[in-house]
C-alpha positions as CSV (number, residue, x, y, z in Angstrom):
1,X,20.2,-62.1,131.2
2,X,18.3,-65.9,131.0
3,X,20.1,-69.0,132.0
4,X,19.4,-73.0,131.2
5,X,19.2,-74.8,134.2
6,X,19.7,-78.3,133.4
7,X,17.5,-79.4,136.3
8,X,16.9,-83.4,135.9
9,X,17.7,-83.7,132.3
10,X,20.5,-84.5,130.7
11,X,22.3,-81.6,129.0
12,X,23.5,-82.4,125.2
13,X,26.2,-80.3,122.6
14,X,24.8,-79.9,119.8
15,X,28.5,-80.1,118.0
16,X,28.8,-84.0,119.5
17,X,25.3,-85.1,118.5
18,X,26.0,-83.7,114.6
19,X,29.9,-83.0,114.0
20,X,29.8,-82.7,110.4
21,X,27.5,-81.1,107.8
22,X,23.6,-81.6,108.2
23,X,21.6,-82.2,105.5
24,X,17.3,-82.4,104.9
25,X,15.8,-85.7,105.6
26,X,13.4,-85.5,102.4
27,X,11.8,-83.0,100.4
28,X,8.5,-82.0,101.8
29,X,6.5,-79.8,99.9
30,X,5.9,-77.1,97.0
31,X,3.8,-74.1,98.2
32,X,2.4,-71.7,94.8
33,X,0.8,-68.8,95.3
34,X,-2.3,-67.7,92.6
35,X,-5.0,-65.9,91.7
36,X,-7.4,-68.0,91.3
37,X,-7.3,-70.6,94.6
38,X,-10.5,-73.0,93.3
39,X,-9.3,-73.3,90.3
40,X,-5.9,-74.2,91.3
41,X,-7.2,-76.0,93.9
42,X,-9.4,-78.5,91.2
43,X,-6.7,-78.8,89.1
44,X,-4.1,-80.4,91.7
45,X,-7.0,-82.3,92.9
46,X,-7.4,-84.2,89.9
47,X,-4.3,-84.3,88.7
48,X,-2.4,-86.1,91.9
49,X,-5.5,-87.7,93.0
50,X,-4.9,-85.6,95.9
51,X,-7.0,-84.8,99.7
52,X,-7.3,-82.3,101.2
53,X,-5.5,-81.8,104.4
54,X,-7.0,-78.4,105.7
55,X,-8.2,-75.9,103.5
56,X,-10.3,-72.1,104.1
57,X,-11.1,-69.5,101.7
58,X,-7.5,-68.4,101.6
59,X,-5.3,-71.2,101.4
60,X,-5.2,-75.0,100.6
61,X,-2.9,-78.1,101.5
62,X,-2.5,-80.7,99.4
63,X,-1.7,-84.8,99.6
64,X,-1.5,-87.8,98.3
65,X,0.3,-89.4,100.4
66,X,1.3,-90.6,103.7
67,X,2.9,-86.6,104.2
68,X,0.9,-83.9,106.0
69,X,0.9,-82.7,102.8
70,X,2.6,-81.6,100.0
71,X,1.6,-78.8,97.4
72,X,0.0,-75.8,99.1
73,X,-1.7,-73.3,97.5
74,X,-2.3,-69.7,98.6
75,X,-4.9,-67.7,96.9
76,X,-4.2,-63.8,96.8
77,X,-5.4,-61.0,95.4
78,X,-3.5,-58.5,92.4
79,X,-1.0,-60.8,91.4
80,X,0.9,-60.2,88.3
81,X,1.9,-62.7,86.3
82,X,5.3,-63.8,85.4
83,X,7.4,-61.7,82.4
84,X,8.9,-63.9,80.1
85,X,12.5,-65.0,80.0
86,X,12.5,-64.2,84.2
87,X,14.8,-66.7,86.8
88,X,13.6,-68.4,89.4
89,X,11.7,-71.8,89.4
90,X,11.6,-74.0,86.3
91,X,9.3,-76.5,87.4
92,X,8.1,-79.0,90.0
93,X,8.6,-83.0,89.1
94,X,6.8,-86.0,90.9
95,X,8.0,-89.5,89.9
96,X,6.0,-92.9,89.4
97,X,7.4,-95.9,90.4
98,X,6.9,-97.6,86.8
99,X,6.6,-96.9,83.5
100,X,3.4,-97.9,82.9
101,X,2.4,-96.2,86.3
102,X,3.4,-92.7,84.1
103,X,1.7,-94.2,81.2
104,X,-2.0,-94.8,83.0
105,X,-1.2,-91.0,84.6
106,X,-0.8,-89.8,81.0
107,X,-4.2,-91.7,79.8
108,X,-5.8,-90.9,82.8
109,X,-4.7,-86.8,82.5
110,X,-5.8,-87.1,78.2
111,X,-9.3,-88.1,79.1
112,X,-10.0,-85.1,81.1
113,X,-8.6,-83.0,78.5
114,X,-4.9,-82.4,80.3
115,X,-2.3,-83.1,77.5
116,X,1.6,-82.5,77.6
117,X,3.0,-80.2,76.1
118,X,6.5,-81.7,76.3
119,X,7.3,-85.6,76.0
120,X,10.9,-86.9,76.3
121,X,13.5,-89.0,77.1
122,X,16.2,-87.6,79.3
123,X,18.2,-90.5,79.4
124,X,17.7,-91.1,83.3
125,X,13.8,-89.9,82.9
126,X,10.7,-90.6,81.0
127,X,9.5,-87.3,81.5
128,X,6.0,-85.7,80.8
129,X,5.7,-82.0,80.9
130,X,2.2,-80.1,81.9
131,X,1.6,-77.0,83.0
132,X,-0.9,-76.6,85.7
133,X,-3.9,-73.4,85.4
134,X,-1.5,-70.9,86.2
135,X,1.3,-71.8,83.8
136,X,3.6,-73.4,86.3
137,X,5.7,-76.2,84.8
138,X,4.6,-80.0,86.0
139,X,7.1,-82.8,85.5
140,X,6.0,-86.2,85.5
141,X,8.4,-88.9,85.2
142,X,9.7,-92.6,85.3
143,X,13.4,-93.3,86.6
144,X,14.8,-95.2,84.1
145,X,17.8,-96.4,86.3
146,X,16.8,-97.8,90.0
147,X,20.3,-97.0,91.2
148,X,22.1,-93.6,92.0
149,X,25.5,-95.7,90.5
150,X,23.3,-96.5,87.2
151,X,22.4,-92.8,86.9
152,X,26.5,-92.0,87.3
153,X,27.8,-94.2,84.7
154,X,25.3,-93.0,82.0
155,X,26.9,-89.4,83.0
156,X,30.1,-90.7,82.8
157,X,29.8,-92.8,79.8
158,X,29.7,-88.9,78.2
159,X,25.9,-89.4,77.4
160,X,25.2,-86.3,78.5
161,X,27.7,-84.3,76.8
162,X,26.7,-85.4,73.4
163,X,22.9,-84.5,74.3
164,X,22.7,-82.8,77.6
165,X,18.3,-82.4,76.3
166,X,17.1,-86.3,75.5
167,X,15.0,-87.6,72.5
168,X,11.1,-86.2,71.8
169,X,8.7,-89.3,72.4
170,X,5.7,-90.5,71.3
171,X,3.5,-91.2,74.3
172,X,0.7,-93.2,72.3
173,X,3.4,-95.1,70.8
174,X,4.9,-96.3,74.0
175,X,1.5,-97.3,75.3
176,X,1.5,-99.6,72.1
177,X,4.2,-101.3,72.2
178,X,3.9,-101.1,75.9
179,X,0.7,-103.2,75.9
180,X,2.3,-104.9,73.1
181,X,4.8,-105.9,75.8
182,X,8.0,-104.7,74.0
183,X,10.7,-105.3,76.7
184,X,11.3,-102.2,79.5
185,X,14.8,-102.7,78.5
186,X,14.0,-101.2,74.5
187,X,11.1,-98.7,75.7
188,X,13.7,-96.4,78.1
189,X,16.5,-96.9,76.0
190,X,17.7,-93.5,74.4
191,X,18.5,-93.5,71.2
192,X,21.5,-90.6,69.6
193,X,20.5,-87.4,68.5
194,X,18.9,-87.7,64.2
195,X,21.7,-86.5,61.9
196,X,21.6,-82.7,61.9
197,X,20.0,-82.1,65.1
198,X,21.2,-80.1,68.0
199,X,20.0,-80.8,71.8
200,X,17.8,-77.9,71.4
201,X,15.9,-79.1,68.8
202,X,14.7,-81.6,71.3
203,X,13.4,-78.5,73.8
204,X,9.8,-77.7,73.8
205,X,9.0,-75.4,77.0
């Protein structure tokens, strides 16, 4: 049987210090297994314009920024890829702090051959889909609205329940009437769903 002596310290309850529910402080990282770790490894690389933060011939952490780090990557031998129409995770999304942030992102990503292969407008997103070497999902989006409040009332205004998907976009077309300085305002703004068309017809993953 072990005790805690309290010695010179003071003691502490945990129940005082948090009484209610605890939550995470932040989101820290994605770790993905595959077969193929350099591979993987380049991709992420590039893409994020990531470091490495330690790295051996069986696994590799990933950042770019001021985390330890944030995608890890574990290469392993005999892996089987996914079935079709399986659960589990969707995808990962990073966020830029602009628009034109995710528009120079999407340039950058087209000259080295990296294209989406779904562009949209969510409604609170400008979101660019990718998939990564593997076939993992990769988000890349703009928050249209700065506020949580802003994201609420475009829920509550029953935006979502007429077109829960968003509106297909042109990404060449909002880097030309980006540069042609069209107002933010008119570049996020969602249009309705074309006559005839279903949410779904707006789905391309």
């Amino acid at each position: 049987m072990s005790t805690v002596t309290g010695g010179p310290h003071a003691s502490r309850r945990l129940t005082d210090e948090y009484p209610n529910r605890v939550r995470p402080s932040k989101f820290a990282h994605v770790v993905l297994t595959t077969p193929n770790l350099p591979r993987a490894r380049g991709w992420y690389l590039n893409v994020f314009d990531a470091h490495v933060a330690f790295e051996n011939d069986k696994v590799c952490f990933l950042s770019y920024d001021d985390e330890h780090h944030r995608i890890g990557l574990i290469g392993l031998p005999k892996l089987v890829e996914r079935p079709p129409n399986s659960w589990g995770l969707e995808h990962l999304a990073f966020s830029y702090s602009t628009l034109g942030a995710l528009l120079a992102q999407y340039g950058y990503l087209k000259s080295q051959g990296i294209a989406p292969f779904w562009t949209i407008n969510h409604g609170p997103t400008i979101s660019f889909y990718y998939r990564d070497p593997d076939g993992n999902k990769v988000e890349m989006d703009y928050d249209v609205f700065p506020t949580v409040a802003e994201v609420d009332a475009f829920f509550a205004a029953g935006n979502y329940e007429e077109n829960f998907m968003g509106i297909i976009v042109d990404p060449e077309e909002l880097i030309a009437k980006y540069e042609a300085g069209v107002p933010l305002s008119e570049l996020v703004h969602r249009p309705r769903l074309p006559p005839g068309k279903t949410p779904w017809d707006m789905n391309r993953s």
